[in-house]
C-alpha positions in Angstrom: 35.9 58.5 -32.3 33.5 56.0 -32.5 32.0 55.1 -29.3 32.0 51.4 -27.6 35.9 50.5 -28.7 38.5 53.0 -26.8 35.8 53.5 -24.1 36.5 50.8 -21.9 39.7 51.6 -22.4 39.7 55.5 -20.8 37.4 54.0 -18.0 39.7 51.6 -16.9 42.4 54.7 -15.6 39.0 56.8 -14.3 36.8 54.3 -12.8 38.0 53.2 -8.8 39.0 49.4 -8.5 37.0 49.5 -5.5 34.0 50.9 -7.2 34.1 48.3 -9.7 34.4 45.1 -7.5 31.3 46.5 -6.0 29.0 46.3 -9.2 29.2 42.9 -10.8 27.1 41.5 -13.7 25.9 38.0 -15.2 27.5 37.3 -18.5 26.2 36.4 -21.5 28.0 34.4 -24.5 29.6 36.9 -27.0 27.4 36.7 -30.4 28.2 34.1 -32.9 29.5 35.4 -36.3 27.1 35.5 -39.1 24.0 36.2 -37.3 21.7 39.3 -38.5 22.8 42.8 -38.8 20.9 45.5 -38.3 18.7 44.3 -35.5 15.0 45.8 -35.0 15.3 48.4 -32.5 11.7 48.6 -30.5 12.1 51.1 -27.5 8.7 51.8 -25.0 9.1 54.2 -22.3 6.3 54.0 -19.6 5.1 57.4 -18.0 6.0 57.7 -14.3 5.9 53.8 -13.6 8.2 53.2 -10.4 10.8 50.7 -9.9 8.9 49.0 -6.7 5.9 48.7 -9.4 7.3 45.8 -11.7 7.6 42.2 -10.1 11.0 41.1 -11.5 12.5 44.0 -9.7 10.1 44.3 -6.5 8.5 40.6 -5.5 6.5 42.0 -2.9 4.9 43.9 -5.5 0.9 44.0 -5.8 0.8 44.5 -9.3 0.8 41.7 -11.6 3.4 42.6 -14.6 3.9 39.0 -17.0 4.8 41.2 -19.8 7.5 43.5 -18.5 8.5 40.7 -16.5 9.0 38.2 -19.4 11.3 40.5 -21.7 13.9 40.5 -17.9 13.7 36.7 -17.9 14.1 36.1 -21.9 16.8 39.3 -21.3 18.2 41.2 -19.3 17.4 43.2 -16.3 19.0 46.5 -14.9 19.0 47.0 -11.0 20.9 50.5 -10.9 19.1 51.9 -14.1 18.3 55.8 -14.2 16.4 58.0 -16.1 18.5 61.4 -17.4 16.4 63.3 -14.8 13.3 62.9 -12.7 11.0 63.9 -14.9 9.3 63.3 -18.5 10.6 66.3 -20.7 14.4 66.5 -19.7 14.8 62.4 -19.5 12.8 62.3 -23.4 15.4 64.6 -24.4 18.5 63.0 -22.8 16.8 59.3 -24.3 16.2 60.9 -28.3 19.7 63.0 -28.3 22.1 61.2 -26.0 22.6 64.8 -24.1 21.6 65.6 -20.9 18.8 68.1 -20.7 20.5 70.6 -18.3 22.7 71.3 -21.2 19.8 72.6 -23.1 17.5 75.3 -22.8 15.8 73.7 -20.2 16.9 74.0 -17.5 14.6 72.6 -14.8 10.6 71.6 -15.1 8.9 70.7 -18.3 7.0 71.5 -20.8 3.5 72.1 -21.7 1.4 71.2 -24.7 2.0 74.4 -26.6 5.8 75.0 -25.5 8.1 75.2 -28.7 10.9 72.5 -29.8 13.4 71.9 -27.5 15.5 69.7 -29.6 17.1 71.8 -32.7 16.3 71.1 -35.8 20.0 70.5 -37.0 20.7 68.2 -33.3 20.9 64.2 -34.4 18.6 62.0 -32.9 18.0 58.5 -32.7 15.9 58.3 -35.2 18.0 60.9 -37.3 21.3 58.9 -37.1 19.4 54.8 -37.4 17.7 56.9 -40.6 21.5 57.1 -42.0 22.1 52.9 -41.3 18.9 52.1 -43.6 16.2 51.9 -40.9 12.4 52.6 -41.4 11.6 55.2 -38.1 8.8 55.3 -36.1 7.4 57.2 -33.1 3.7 56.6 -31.4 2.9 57.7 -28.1 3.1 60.7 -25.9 6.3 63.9 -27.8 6.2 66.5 -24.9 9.4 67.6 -26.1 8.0 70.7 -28.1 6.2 71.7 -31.3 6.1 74.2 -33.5 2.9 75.3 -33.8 0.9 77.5 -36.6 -0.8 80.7 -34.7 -3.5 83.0 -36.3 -1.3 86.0 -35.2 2.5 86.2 -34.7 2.0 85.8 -30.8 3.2 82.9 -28.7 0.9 80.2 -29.2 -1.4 78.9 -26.6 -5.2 77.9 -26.4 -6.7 81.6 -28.0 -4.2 81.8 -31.3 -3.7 78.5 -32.7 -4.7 77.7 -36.4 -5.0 74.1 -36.1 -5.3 73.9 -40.1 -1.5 74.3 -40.5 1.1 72.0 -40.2 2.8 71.3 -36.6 6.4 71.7 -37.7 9.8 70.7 -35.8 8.2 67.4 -34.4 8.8 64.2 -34.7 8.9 63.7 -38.4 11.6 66.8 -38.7 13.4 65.1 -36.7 14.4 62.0 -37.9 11.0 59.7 -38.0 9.4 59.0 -40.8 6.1 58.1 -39.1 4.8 59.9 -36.0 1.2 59.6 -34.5 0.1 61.1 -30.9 -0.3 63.5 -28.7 1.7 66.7 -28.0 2.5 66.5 -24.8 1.1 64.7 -21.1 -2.5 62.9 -21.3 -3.5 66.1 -18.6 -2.0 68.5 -20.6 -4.0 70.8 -23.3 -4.6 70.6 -25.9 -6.4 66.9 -26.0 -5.7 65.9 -30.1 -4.2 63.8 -32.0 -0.9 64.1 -34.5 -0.6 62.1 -37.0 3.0 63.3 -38.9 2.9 67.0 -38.9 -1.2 67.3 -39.2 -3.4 67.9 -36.5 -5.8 64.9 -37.2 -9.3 66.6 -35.4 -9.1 70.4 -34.5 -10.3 70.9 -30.6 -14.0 72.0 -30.9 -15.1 71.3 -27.9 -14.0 71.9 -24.3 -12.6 69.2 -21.7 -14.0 70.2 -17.9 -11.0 69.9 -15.3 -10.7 66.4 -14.0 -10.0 65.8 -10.3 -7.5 63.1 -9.0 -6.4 60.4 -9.6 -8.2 61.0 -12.8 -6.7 64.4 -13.2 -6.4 66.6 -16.6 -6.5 70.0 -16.6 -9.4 71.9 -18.6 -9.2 73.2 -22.2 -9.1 73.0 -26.3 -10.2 68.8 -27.0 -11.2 67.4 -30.4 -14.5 65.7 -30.8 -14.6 62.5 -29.4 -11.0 62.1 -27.5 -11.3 59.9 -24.7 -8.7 60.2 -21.9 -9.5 56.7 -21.0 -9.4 55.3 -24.6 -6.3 57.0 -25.5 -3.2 54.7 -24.0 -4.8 51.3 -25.8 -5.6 53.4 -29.2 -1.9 54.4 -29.2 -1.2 50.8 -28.6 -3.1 50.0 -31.4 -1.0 52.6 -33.8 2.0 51.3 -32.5 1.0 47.7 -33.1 -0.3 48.7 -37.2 3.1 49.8 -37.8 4.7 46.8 -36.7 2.3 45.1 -39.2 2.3 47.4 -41.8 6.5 47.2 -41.7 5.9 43.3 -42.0 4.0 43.5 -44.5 6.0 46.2 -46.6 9.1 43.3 -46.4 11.7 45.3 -48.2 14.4 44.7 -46.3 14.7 47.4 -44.1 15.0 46.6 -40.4 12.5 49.4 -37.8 13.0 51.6 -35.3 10.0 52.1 -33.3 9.8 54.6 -30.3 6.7 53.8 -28.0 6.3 56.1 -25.5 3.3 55.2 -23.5 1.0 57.5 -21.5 0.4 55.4 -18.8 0.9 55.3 -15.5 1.0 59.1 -15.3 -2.4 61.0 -14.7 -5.2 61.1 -15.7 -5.0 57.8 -13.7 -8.1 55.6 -15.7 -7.7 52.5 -16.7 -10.4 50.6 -19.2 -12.7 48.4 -17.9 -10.8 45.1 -18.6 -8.4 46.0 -16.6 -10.3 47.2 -13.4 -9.6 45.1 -10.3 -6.7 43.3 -11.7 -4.1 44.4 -9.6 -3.8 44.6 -5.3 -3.3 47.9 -5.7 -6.0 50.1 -6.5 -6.9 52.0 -9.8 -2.9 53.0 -10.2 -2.0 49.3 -9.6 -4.8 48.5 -13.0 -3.9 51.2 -14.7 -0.2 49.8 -14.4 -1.7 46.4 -15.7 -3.1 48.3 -18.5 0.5 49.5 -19.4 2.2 46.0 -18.7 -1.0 45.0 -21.5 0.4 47.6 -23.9 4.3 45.7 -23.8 2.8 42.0 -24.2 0.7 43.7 -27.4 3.8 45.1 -28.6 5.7 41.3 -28.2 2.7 39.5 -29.6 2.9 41.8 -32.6 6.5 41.0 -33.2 6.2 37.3 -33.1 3.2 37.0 -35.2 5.2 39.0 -37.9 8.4 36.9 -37.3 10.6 39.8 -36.2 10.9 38.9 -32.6 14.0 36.7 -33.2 15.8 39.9 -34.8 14.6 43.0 -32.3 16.1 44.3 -29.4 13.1 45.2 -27.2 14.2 47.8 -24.1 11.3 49.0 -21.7 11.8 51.6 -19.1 10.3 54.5 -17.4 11.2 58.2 -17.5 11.4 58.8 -14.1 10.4 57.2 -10.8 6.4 57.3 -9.5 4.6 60.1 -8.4 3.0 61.1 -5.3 -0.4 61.4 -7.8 -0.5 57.5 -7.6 -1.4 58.5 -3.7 1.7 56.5 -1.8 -0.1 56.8 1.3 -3.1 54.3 0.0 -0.9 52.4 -1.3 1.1 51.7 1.0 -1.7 50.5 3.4 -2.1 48.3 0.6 1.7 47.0 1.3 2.8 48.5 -1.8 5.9 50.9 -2.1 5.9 52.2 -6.0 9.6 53.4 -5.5 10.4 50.4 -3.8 13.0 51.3 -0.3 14.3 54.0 -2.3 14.3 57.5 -1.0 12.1 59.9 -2.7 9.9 60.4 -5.5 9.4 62.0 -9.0 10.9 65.2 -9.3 13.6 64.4 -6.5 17.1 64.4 -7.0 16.7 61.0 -4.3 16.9 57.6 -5.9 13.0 57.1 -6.0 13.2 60.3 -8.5 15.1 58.4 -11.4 16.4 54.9 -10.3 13.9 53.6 -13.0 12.6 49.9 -14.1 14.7 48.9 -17.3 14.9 45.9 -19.0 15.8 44.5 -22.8 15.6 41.3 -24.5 17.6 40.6 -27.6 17.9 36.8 -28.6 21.1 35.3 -29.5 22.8 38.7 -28.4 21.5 38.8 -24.4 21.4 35.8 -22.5 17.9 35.1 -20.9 18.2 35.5 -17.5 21.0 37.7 -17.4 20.8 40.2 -14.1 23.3 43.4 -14.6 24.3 46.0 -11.7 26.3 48.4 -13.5 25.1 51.8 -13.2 23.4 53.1 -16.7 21.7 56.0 -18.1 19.0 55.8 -20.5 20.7 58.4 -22.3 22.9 55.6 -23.6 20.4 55.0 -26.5 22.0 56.9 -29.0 26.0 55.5 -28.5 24.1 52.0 -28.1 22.5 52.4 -31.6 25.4 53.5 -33.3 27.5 50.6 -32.3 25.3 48.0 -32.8 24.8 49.2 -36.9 28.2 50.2 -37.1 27.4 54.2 -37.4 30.7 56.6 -36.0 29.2 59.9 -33.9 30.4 63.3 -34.8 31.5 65.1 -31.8 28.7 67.5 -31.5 26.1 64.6 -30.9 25.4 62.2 -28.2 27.8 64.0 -26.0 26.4 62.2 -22.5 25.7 58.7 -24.2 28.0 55.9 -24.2 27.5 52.1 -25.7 25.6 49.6 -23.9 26.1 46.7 -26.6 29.2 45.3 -24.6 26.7 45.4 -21.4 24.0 43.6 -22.9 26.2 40.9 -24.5 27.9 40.6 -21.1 31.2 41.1 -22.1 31.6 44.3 -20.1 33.5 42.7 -16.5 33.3 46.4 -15.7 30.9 49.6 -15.8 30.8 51.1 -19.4 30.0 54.4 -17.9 32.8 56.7 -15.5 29.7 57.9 -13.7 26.3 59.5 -14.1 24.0 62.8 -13.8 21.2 63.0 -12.2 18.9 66.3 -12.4 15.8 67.1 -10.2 12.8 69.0 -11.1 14.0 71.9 -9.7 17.2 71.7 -12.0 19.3 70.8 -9.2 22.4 68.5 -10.3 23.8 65.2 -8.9 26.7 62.7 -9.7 27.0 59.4 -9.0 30.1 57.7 -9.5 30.6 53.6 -7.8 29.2 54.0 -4.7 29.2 57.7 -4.0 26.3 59.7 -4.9 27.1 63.6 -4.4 23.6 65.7 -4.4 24.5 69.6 -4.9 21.7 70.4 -3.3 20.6 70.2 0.6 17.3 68.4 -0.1 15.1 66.4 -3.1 15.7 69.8 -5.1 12.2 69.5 -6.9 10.7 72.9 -6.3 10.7 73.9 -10.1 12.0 77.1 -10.7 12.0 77.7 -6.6 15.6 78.1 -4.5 17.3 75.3 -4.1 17.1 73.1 -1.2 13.8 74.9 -0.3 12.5 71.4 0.6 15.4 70.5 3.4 15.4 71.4 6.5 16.7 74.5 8.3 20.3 74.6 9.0 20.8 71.6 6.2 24.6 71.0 4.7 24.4 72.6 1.1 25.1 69.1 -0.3 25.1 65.3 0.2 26.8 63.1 0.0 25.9 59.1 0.6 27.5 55.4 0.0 25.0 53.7 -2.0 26.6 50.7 -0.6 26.0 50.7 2.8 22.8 53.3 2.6 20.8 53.1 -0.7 18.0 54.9 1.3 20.0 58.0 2.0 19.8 58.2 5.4 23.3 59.3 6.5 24.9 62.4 5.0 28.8 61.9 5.3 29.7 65.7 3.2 31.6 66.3 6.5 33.0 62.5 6.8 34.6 62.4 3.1 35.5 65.9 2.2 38.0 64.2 -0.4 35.3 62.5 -2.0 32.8 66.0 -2.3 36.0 67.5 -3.7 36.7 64.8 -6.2 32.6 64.3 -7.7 32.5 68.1 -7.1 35.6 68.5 -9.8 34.2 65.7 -12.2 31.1 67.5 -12.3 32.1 70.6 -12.8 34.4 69.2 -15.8 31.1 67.6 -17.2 29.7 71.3 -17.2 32.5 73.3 -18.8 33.1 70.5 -21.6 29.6 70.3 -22.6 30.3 67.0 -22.5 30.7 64.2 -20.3 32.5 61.0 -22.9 35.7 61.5 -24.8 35.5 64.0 -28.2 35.8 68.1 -28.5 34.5 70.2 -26.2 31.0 71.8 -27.1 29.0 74.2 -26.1 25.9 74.4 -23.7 23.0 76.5 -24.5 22.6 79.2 -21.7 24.4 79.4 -18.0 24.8 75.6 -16.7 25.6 75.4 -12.6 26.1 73.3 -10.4 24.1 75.0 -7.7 20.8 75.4 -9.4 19.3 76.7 -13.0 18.9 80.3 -14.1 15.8 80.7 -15.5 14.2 78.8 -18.6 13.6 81.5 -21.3 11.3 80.9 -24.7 10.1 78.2 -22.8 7.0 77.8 -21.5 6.3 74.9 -18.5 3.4 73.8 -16.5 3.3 71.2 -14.0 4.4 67.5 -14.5 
């Protein structure tokens, strides 16, 4: 099946009415026949940048965003946007495959900088698939999705056995890109180098010195001369060269360029230029710094004439974390999460109700505003409809196409409903206005018994009307038992077809639950 056509049609006999008449969106014109095919596909993910942080979504922000801002009013923006999870690893996965992470191997946390691939080598990405419709495929930025790396002895890698002379295999460029540059996994994760393709480009000689908050990175391997406050505009700098060099190469071939940034996540350091910009402290600059990297980005596609033919999407992996020290800021009158309930790693909307926006001209009406609930997982099916590619069953099976969305001709949600997944693995489903949470607190204790964070007594699950309580205040599990049943079942179906849009059933990898994760095995994590 290829995805975007039938859909509407099987959502239409699963979606409630009442549901629907609920979420409304602005419309753009339908585009006009014999415009470009083939668009430029430029997609930059922000590290842990909160919904309440970007000004077209929050006014009472105190962090000035013009750039971020600019591609919602020349575009598009999402108000009920969500990351695959609520955190970095799992929502990268769910953004490059079109699969949710829980189906993986991973089944709660992340990774770490020496953890091995989580994607399969044979799985299509993004990249993989736009490779097939004639696109030139790019990635710069942060991976932390896994790597391959060569050891000195046949032992699991890590800081004492690694032979940075040999190639760093199942990356990015096995993966589908045929250009990668950056850095293996978070800015405070070891070890502190630079990739460029599948070569390390400086081996760590030297030791990095633990870093406290809100400048935190952990100690270890780092090559000469890395700067943890030189690194997010240097990876701007990559990114904006192969814009250029794609420009300049002029053969035809439209780009995909995947830009995840490292910023706002720790180590919390912004560069000088950008100090004191913000009303917010040194997370609202370093935010500035990140809103610098997007308006780079845009000025790099105008000067090279592309920007009339690129769909530009930013968002965030997951909702902002407590490192950006909530309680200063909101002294400062600043709420990164904006009035929703929780925080990264929480199953709670603050945990993955993320910033989103795209811009395409001609395509997306400028100043279009758009409730539907979406799921950046809906990259992939996206993609493939918009160059005309048909999925094969055993990709994508969580992603569905957004191209009727953005050209507002979708008068109803594309999507039957959404997972969410905590930090701790825990699972949630939001369908309309119900949001069912299998799990009696924000679930983001990684690897720790669920609900460990609630409070004594709690209901195993909860259940709340987005509606009427988008803070999730008011647990009605006891009030709708129909509805628990009903999101319980959907849920549950989601699981045991290892998939959650029309197509043959496949398979997940390892024990999938609705009450929590087994263990992650082969895979190491540390932190967030």
């Amino acid at each position: 099946m290829q995805y975007g056509t039938t859909r509407r049609d099987f959502l239409k006999t699963t979606v409630g009415t009442a549901a629907l008449a609920a979420l409304t969106c602005t419309f753009a014109s339908p585009a006009r026949a014999g415009e470009k095919a083939r668009p430029n596909i430029v997609y930059i993910l922000a590290d842990d940048l909160g919904y309440g942080d970007v000004n077209c979504l929050n006014p009472e922000s105190k962090i000035p965003t013009p750039n971020i801002d600019r591609i919602g009013k020349e575009g598009m923006i999402f108000t009920d946007a969500h990351a695959g999870a609520a955190l970095c690893t799992p929502t990268r996965y769910g953004i490059l495959t079109g699969r949710y992470s829980w189906r993986s191997k991973l089944k709660c946390s992340v990774l770490d900088g020496y953890s091995p691939p989580l994607i399969d080598r044979g799985r299509m990405t993004v990249a993989s698939m736009l490779k097939t419709q004639g696109y030139h495929t790019a990635c710069v930025g942060k991976w932390h999705l896994g790597l391959q790396w060569g050891t000195t002895k046949g032992t699991r890698p890590g800081p004492a056995n690694i032979d940075y002379t040999k190639p760093v295999a199942d990356g990015p460029v096995a993966l589908g890109f045929d250009y990668y540059y950056g850095i293996p996994a978070s800015l405070d994760m070891v070890p502190y180098v630079y990739i460029e393709n599948d070569r390390i480009e400086a081996a760590p000689t030297e030791k990095a010195e633990a870093s406290e908050k809100p400048a935190y990175y952990r100690a270890g391997p780092m090559a000469p001369g890395f700067s943890h406050r030189d690194t997010l505009p240097h990876l701007t700098q990559k990114a904006v060269e192969c814009i250029d060099k794609h420009a300049a190469a002029k053969d035809g071939k439209p780009l995909f360029l995947y830009f995840p940034l490292t910023a706002p996540h720790t180590p919390i350091m912004p560069t000088p230029e950008f100090e004191g910009k913000s009303k917010a402290g040194v997370y609202g600059d370093f935010v500035c710094e990140a809103d610098g990297s997007v308006g780079q980005i845009l000025e790099a596609l105008e000067r090279n004439g592309m920007a009339e033919n690129t769909l530009i999407m930013f968002a965030s992996d997951n909702g902002a974390s407590p490192s950006a020290d909530f309680k200063k800021l909101h002294e400062m009158g600043h709420e990164p999460n904006y009035h929703f309930r929780g925080h990264k790693s929480q199953i709670w909307e603050g945990g993955h109700r993320i910033p989103f926006v795209a811009r395409w001209p001609k395509q997306i009406k400028p100043g279009s505003n758009c409730d539907h609930t979406v799921c950046l997982t809906d990259l992939m099916a996206t993609a493939a409809e918009i160059t005309g590619a048909v999925l094969p069953d055993n990709a994508a099976e969580d992603s569905v196409s957004l191209l009727s969305t953005l050209r507002g001709q979708a008068a109803q949600p594309v999507r039957e409903a959404v997972v969410h997944q905590s930090g701790g693995g825990n699972l949630s489903i939001r369908q309309g206005q119900w949001k069912l949470e299998c799990c009696p607190g924000g679930g983001e204790n990684n690897n720790a018994k669920p609900g460990k964070d609630a409070q004594p007594g709690s209901p195993p699950v909860q259940l709340y009307d987005l509606s009427a309580d988008i803070g999730e205040q008011a647990n009605l599990q006891d009030k709708h038992p129909e509805v628990v049943e009903r999101l319980t079942k959907l849920l549950q179906k989601y699981i045991d077809d290892g998939r959650s849009t029309p197509g043959k059933p496949q398979q997940n990898e390892g024990k999938t639950s609705i009450w929590g994760p087994g263990p992650n095995k082969d895979l190491q994590t540390d932190g967030m």
